[in-house]
Backbone as CSV, one residue per row, in Angstrom:
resi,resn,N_x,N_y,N_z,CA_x,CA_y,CA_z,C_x,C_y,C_z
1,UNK,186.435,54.052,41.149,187.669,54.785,41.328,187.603,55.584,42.640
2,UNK,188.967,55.380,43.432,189.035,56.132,44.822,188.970,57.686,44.855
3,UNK,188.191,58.397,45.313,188.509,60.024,45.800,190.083,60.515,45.538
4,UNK,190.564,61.327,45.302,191.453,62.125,45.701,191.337,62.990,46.880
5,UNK,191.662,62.696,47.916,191.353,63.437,49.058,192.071,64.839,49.214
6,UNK,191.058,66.044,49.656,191.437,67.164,49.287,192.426,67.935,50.553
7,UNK,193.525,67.674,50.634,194.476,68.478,51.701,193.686,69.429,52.211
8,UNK,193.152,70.928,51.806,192.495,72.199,52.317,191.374,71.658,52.865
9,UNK,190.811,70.105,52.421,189.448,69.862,53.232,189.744,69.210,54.555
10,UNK,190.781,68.793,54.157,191.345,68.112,55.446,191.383,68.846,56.497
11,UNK,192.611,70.389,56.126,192.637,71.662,57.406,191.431,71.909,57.849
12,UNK,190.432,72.237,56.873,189.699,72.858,57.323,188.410,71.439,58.712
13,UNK,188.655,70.706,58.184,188.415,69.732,59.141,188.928,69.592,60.058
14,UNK,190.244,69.324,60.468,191.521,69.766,61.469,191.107,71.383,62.291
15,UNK,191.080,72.075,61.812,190.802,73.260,62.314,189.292,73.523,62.877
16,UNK,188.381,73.076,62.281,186.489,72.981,62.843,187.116,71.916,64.647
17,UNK,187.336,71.039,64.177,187.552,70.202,65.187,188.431,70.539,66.634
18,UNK,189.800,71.558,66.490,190.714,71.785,67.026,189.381,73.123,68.048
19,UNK,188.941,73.667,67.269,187.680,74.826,67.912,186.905,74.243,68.652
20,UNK,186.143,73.193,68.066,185.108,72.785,68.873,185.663,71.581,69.964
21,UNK,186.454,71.011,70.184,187.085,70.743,71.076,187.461,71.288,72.322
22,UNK,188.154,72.826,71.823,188.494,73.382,72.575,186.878,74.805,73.658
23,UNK,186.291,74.385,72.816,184.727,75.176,73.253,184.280,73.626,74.238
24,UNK,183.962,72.637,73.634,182.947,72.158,74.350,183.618,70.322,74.732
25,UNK,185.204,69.773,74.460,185.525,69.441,74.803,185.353,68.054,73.833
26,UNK,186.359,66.878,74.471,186.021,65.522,73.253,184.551,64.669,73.325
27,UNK,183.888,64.793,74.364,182.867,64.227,74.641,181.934,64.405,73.763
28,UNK,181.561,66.080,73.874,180.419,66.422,73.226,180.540,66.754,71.461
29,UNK,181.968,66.478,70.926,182.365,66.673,69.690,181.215,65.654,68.604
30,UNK,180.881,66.055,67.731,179.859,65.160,66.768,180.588,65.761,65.078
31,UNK,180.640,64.675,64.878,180.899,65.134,63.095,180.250,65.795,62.723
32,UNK,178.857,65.704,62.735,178.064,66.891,62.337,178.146,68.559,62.442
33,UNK,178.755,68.625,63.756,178.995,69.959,64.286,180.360,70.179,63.458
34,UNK,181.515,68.837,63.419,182.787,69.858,62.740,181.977,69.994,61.611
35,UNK,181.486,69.282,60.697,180.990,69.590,59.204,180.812,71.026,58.987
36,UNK,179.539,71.031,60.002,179.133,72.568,59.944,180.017,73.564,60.158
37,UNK,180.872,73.536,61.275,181.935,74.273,61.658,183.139,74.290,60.589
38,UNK,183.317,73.353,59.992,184.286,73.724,58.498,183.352,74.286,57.348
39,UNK,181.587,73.959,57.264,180.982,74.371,56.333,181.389,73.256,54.939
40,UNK,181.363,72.415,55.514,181.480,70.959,54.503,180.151,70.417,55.054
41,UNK,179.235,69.297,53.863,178.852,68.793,54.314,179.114,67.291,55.072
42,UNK,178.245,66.592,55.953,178.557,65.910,57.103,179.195,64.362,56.641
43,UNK,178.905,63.932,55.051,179.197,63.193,54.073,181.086,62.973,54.061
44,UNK,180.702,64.581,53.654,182.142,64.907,53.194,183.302,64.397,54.637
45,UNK,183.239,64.792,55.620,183.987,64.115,56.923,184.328,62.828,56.849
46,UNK,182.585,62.389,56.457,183.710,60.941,56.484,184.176,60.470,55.355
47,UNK,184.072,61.092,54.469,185.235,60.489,53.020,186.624,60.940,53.494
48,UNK,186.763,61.333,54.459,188.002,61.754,55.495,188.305,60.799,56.720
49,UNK,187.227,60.558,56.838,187.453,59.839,58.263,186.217,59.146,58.980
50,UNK,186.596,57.808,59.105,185.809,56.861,59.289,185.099,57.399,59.952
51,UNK,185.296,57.986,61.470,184.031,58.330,62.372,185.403,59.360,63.169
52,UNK,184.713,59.394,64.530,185.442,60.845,65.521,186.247,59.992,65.848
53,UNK,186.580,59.291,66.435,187.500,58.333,67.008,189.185,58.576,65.804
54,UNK,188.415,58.100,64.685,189.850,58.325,63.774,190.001,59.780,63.893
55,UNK,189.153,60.772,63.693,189.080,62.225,63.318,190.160,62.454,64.420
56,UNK,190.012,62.320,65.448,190.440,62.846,67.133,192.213,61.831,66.831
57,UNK,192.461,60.829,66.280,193.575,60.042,66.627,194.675,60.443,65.291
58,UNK,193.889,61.059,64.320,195.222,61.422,62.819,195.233,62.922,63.427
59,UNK,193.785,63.651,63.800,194.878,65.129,64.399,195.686,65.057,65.335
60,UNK,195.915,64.223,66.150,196.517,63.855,67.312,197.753,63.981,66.733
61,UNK,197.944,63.025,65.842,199.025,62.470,64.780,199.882,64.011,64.190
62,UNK,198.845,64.425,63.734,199.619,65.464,62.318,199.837,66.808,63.837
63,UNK,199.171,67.239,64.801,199.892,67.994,65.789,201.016,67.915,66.384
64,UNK,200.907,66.751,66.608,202.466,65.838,67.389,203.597,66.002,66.006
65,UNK,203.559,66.004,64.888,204.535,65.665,63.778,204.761,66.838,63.489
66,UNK,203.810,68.124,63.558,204.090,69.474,63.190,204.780,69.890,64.369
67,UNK,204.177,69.411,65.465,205.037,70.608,66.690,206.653,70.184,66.921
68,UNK,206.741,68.573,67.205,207.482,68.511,67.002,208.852,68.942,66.639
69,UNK,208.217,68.975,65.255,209.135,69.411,63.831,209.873,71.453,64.467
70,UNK,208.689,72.068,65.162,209.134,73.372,64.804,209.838,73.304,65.912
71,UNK,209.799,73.062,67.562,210.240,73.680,68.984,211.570,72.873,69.016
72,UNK,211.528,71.550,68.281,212.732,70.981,68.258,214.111,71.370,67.236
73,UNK,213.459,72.293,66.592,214.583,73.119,65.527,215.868,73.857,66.045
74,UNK,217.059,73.082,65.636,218.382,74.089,65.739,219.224,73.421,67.061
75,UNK,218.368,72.225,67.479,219.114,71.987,68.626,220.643,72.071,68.141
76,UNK,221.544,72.571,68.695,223.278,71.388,68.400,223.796,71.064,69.713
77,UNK,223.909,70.124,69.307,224.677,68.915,70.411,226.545,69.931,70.691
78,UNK,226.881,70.468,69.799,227.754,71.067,70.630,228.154,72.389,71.882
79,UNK,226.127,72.789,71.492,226.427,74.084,72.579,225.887,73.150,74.106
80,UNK,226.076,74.390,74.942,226.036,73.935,76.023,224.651,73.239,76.436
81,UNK,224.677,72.515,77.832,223.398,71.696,78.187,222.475,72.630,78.248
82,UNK,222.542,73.529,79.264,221.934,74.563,79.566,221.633,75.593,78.401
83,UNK,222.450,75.613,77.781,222.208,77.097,76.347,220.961,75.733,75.618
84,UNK,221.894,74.295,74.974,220.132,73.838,74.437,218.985,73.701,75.219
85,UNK,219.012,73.778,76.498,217.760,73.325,77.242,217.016,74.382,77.427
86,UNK,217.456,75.675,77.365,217.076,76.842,77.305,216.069,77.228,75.835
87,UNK,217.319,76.700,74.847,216.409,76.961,73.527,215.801,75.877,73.046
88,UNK,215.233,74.744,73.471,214.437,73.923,73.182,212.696,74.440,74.163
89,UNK,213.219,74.703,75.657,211.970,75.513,76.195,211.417,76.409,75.662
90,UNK,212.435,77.044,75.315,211.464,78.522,74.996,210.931,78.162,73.328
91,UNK,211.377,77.082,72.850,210.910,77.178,71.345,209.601,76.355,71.404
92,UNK,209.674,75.287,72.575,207.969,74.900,72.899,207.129,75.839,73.576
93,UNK,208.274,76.651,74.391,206.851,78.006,74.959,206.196,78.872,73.537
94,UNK,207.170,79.315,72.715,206.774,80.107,71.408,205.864,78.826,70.856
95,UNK,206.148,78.180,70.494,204.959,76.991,69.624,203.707,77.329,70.375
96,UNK,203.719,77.046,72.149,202.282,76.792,72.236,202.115,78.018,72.925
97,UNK,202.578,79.333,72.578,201.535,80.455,72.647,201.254,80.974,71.082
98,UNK,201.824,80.658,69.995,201.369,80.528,68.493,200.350,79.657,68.207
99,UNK,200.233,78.442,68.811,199.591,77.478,68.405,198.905,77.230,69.187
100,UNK,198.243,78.016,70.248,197.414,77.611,71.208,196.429,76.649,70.902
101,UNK,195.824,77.022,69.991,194.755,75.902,70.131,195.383,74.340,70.007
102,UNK,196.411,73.909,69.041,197.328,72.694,68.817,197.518,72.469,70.496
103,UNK,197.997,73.110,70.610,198.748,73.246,72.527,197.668,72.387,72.970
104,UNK,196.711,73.571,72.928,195.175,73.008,73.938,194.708,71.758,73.767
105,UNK,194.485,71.409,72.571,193.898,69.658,71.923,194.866,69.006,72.772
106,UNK,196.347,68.806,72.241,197.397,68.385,72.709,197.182,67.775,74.306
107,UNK,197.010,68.691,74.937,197.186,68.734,76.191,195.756,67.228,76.814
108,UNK,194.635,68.222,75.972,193.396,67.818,76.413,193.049,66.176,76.140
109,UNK,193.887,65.675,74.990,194.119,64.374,74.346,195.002,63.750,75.522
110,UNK,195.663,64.224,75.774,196.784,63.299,76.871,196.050,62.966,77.916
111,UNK,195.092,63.716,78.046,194.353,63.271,79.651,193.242,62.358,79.116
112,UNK,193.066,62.463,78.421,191.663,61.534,77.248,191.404,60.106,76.902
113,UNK,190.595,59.644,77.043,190.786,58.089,77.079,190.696,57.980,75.215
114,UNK,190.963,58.798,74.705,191.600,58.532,73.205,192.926,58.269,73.482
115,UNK,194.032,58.539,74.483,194.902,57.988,74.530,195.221,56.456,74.802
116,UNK,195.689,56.160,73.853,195.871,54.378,73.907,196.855,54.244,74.096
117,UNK,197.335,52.595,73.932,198.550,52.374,74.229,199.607,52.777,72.637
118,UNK,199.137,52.862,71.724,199.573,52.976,70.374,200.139,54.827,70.965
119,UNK,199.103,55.327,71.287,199.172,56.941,71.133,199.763,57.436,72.273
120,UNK,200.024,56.548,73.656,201.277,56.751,74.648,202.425,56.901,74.012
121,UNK,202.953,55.569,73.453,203.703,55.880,72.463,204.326,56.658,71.770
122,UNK,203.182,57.391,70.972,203.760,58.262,70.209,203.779,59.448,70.816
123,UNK,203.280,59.713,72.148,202.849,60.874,73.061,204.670,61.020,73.016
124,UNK,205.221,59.757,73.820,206.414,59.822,74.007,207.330,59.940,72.972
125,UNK,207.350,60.228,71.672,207.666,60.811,70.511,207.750,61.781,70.878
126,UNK,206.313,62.799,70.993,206.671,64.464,71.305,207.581,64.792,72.300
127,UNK,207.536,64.657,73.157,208.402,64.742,73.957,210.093,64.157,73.512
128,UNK,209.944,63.648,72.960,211.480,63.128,72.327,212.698,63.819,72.695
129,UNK,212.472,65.031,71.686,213.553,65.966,72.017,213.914,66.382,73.304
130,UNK,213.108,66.642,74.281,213.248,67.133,75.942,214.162,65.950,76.666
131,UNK,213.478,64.552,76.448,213.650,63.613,76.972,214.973,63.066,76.490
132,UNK,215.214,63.392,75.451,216.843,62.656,75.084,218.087,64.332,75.110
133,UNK,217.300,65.549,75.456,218.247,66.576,76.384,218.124,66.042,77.915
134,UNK,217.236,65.536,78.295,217.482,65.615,79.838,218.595,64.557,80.060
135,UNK,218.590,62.842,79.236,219.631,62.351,79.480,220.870,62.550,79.444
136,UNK,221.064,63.707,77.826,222.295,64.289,78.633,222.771,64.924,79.537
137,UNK,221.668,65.874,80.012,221.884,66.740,81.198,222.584,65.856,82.390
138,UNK,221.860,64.458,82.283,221.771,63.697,83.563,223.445,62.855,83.340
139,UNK,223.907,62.764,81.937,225.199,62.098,81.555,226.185,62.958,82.362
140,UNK,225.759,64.389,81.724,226.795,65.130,82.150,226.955,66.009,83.578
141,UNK,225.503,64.957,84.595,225.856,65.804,85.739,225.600,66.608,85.955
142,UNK,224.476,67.593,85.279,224.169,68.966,85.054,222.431,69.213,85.972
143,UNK,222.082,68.261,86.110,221.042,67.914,86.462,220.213,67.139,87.768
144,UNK,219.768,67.382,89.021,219.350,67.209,89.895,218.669,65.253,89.332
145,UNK,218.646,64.659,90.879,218.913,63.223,90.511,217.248,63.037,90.547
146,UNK,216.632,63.010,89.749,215.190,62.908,89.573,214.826,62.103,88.248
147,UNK,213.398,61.724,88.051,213.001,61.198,86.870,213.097,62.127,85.770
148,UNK,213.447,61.876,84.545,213.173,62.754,83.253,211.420,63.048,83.943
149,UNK,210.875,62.336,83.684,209.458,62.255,83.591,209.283,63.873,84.967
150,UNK,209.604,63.806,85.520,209.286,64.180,86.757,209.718,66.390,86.409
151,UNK,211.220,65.983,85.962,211.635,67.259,85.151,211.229,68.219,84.413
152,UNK,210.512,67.066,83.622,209.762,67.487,82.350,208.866,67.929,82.506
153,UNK,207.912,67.748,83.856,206.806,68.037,84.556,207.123,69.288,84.452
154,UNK,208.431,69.643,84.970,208.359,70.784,86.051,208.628,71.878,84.938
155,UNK,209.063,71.432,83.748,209.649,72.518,82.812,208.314,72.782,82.216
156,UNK,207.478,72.114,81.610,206.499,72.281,80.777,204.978,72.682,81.242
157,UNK,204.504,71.921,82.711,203.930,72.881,83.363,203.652,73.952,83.706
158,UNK,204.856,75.181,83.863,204.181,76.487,83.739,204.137,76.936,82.549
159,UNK,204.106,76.054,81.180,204.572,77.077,80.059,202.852,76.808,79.645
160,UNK,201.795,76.006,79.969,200.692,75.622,79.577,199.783,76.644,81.010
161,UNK,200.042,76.921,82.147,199.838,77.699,82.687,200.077,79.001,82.729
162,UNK,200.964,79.496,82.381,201.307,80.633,81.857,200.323,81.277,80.826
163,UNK,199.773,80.416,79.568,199.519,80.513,78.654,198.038,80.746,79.157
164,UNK,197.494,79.756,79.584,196.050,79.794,80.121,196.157,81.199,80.850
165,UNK,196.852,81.887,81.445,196.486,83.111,82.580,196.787,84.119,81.694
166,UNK,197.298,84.208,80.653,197.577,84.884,79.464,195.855,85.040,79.201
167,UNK,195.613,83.889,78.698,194.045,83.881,77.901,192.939,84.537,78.151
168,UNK,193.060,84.067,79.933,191.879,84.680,81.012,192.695,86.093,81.460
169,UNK,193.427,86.695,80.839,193.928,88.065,81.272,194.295,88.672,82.555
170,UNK,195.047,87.424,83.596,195.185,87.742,84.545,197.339,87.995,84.697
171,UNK,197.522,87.315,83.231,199.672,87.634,82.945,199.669,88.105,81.667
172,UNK,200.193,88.942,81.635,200.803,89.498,80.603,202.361,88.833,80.092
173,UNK,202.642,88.068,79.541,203.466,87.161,79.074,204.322,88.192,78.090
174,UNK,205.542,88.288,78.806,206.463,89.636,77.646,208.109,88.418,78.097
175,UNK,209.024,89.354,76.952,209.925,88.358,76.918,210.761,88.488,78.251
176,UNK,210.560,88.976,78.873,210.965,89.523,80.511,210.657,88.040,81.291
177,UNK,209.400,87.826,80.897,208.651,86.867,82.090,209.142,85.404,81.525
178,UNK,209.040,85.389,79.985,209.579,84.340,80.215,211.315,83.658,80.345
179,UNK,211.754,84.555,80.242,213.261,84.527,80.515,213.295,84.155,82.055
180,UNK,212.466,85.197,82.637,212.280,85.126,84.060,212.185,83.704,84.538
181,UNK,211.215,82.887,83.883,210.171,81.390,84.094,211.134,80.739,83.914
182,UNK,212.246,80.527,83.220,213.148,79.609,82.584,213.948,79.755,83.769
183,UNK,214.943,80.835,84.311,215.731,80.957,85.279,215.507,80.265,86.528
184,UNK,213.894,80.617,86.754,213.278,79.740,87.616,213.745,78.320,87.721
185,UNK,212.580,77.311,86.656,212.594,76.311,86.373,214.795,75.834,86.846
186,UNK,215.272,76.628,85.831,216.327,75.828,85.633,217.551,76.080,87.119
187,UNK,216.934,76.980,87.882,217.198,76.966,89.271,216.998,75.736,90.082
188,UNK,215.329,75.584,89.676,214.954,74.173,90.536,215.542,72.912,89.419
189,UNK,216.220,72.493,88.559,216.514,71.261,88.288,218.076,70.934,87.695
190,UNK,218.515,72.422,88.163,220.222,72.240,87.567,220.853,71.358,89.202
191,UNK,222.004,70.694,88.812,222.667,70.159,89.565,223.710,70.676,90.775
């Protein structure tokens, strides 16, 4: 008879991993270390997960489906381009200064040769919501004649920099600055 696999063992696996990732990066990650770092034994991981490879590709998964879910909340298609593009930024800036560490994996996975062609893919999932506001932006003319891709750069880039100079204590991130950051941004890509 199969396990019942335990959800809280799962987080706490998700969470050992999301730490030690973010300390010492995907390379040097070993099941053994999350084990210890959730305080499961090293057994127990893999009645979770075949080896690191899966471990590193379902958190990938369940980050992308949670963040998703929250920064993309409330869009409506009837307020303005600019009023949603405004509150879709700032609801991924709030996600990934709440969720920093999610943020951080996130980020650190995209540059990662765990990214495959399956997990490009779904990379381009997260991004979903941005990417199907910028086409309207671009329907309705609102928007400088550039790649989404290129836009998206420019919007989401300082919000992962920002965050990092936050960390190392060199910005103080208040709702001033980022109102400020947005005005910016949407200076350089309004039409």
């Amino acid at each position: 008879m199969a396990r019942v696999k335990d959800d809280q063992k799962i987080e706490l696996i998700y969470q050992a991993t999301m730490g030690l990732v973010m300390k010492h990066g995907f390379t040097a990650l070993k099941m053994a270390d999350v084990a210890a770092e959730a305080g499961l034994a090293t057994g127990t991981v893999y009645i979770y997960f075949k080896d690191k490879e899966t471990l590193i590709n379902q958190l990938y998964n369940y980050i992308r489906e949670k963040s998703t879910g929250l920064y993309a909340e409330g869009i409506d298609e009837e307020d303005s381009f600019r009023k949603s593009l405004r509150r879709l930024w700032k609801q991924f800036f709030n996600f990934s200064m709440e969720h920093s560490a999610e943020a951080a994996f996130l980020e650190q996975y995209q540059r990662s040769p765990y990214l495959t062609g399956k997990s490009k893919k779904e990379n381009n999932l997260l991004m979903q919501p941005f990417l199907e506001l910028l086409s309207r932006g671009q329907q309705e003319k609102r928007l400088v004649k550039l790649e989404k891709e290129v836009i998206l750069s420019l919007m989401i880039g300082p919000v992962h920099e920002m965050i990092r100079s936050q960390t190392n204590g060199s910005l103080k991130i208040t709702p001033t600055v980022i109102d400020s950051t947005f005005e910016l941004i949407w200076e350089s890509v309004k039409r």
